[in-house]
C-alpha positions as CSV (number, residue, x, y, z in Angstrom):
1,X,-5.8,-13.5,-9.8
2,X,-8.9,-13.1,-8.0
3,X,-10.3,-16.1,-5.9
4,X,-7.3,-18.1,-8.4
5,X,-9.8,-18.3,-11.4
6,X,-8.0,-18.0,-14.3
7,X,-10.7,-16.4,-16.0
8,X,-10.8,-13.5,-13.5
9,X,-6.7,-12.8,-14.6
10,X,-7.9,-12.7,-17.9
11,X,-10.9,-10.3,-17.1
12,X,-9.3,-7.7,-14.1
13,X,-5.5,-9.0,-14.3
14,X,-3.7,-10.1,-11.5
15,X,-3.5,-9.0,-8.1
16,X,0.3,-8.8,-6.5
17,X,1.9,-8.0,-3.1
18,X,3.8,-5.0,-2.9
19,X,7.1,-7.1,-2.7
20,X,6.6,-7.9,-6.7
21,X,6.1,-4.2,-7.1
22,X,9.8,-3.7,-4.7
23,X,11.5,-6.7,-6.8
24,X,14.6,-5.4,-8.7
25,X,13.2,-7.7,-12.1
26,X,10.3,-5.3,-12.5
27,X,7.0,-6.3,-12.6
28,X,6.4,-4.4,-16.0
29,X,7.4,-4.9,-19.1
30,X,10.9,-3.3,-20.1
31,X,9.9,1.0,-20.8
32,X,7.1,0.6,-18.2
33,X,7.7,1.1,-14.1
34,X,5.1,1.4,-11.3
35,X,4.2,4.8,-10.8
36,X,5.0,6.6,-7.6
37,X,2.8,8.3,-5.2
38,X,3.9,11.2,-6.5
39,X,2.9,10.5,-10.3
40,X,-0.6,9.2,-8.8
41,X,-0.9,12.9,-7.6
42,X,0.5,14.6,-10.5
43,X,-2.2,12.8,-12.7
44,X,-4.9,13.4,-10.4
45,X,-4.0,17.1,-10.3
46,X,-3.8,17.2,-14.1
47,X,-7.8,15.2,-13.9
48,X,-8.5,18.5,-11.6
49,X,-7.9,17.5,-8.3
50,X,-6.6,20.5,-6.0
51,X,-2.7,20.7,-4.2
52,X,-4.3,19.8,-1.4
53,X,-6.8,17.1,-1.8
54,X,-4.0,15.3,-3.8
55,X,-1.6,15.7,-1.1
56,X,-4.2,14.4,1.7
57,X,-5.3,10.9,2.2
58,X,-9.0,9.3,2.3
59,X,-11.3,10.1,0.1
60,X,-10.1,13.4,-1.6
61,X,-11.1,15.1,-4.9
62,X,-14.7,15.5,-6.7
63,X,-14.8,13.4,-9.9
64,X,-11.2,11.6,-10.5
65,X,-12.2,8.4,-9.5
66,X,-15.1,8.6,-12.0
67,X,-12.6,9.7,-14.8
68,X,-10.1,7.0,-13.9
69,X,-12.6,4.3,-14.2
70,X,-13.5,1.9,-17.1
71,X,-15.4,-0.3,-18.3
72,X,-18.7,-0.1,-16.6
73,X,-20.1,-3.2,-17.6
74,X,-17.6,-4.6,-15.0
75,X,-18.3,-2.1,-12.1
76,X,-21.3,-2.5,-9.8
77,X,-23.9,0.3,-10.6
78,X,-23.3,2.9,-7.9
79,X,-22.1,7.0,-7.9
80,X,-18.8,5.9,-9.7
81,X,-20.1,4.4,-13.0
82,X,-23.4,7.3,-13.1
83,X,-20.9,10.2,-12.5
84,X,-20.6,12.1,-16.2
85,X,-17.0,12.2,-16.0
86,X,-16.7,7.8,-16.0
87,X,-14.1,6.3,-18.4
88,X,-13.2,10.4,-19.5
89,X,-9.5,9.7,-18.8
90,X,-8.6,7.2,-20.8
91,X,-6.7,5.1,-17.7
92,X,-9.9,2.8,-17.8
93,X,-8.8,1.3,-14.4
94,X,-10.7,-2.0,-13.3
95,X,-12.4,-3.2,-10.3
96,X,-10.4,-6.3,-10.0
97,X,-10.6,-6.1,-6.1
98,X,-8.0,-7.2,-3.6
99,X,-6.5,-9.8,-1.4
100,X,-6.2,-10.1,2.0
101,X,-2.9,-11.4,3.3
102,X,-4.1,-12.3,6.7
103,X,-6.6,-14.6,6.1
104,X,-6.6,-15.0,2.3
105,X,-9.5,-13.8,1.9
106,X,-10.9,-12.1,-1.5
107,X,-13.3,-9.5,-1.5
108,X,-15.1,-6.2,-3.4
109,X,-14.4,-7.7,-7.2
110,X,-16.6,-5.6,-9.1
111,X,-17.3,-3.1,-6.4
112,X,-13.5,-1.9,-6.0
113,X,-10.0,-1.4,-7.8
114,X,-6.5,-1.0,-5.6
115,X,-3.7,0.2,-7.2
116,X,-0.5,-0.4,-5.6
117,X,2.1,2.5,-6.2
118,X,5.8,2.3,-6.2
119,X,6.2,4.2,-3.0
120,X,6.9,2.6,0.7
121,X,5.8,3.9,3.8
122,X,8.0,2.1,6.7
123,X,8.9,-0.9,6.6
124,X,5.1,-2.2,6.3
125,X,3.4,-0.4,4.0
126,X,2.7,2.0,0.9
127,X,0.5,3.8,-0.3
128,X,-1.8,2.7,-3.0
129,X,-5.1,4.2,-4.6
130,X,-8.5,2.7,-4.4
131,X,-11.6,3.4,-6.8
132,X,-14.9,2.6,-5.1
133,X,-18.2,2.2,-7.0
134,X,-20.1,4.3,-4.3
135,X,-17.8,7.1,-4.3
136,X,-16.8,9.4,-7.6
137,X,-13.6,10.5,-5.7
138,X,-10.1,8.5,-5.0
139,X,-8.8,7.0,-2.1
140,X,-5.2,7.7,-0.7
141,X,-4.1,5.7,1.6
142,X,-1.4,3.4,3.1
143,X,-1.6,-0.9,2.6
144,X,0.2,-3.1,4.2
145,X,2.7,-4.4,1.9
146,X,1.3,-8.7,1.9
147,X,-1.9,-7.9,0.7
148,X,-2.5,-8.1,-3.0
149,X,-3.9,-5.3,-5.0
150,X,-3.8,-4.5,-8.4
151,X,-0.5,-2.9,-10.2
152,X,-1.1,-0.4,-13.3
153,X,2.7,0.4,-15.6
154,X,3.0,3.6,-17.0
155,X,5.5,4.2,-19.9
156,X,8.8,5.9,-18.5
């Protein structure tokens, strides 16, 4: 949980290394598993996104990260939450931030929301998925595996 306020849990969930995500007891609730970075492209390819974009990494697409979003009364006002497409997905993900493993530090509540996925990179890291308030589009990219982001189950 965010800055270990209960209330934040309760309002953006909790925030978990990507060993919880790796644990063989599952993180989600029995029917439910992590989605792969290959799930987190096949749904932003269905939102529109092209081969290409969703196979790159950085900020890639043109409104996804707008349609994942929900919410708004939790997200900072920026390009995200103003984009027509916010919320049009139905995956209503949250800017519930993330943690920094190397100095604990929490930062970009409201402003940002990581989503581990179930896939490694190495031996240090995997990729995740970041919506930003300033940007409409999705980040790709690769997390180093201590740090705590958010986790989102998808039926199996």
């Amino acid at each position: 949980m965010y800055d270990n306020d209960p209330a934040n849990a309760e309002t953006y969930g909790n925030l978990y290394n990507w060993y919880a995500v790796d644990d063989e007891r599952g993180i989600c609730p029995e029917g439910f598993h992590v989605p792969t970075d290959v799930e987190y492209m096949e749904l932003e390819m269905f939102l529109g996104m092209s081969w290409e974009d969703a196979h790159d990494s950085g900020w890639r697409g043109t409104d996804q990260g707008s349609q994942l979003a929900g919410n708004a009364d939790l997200w900072n006002s920026g390009i995200l939450e103003n984009d027509p497409a916010f919320g049009s997905s139905g995956f209503l993900a949250l800017p519930g931030g993330y943690r920094d493993y190397d100095d604990g530090y929490y930062t970009t509540v409201g402003s940002g929301g990581y989503f581990w996925s179930a896939t490694a990179y190495g031996s240090s890291s995997a990729w995740y998925r970041l919506l930003h308030y300033y940007y409409a589009e999705v980040l790709r990219d690769l997390g180093t595996l201590r740090n705590g982001l958010s986790v989102r189950c998808v039926r199996d």
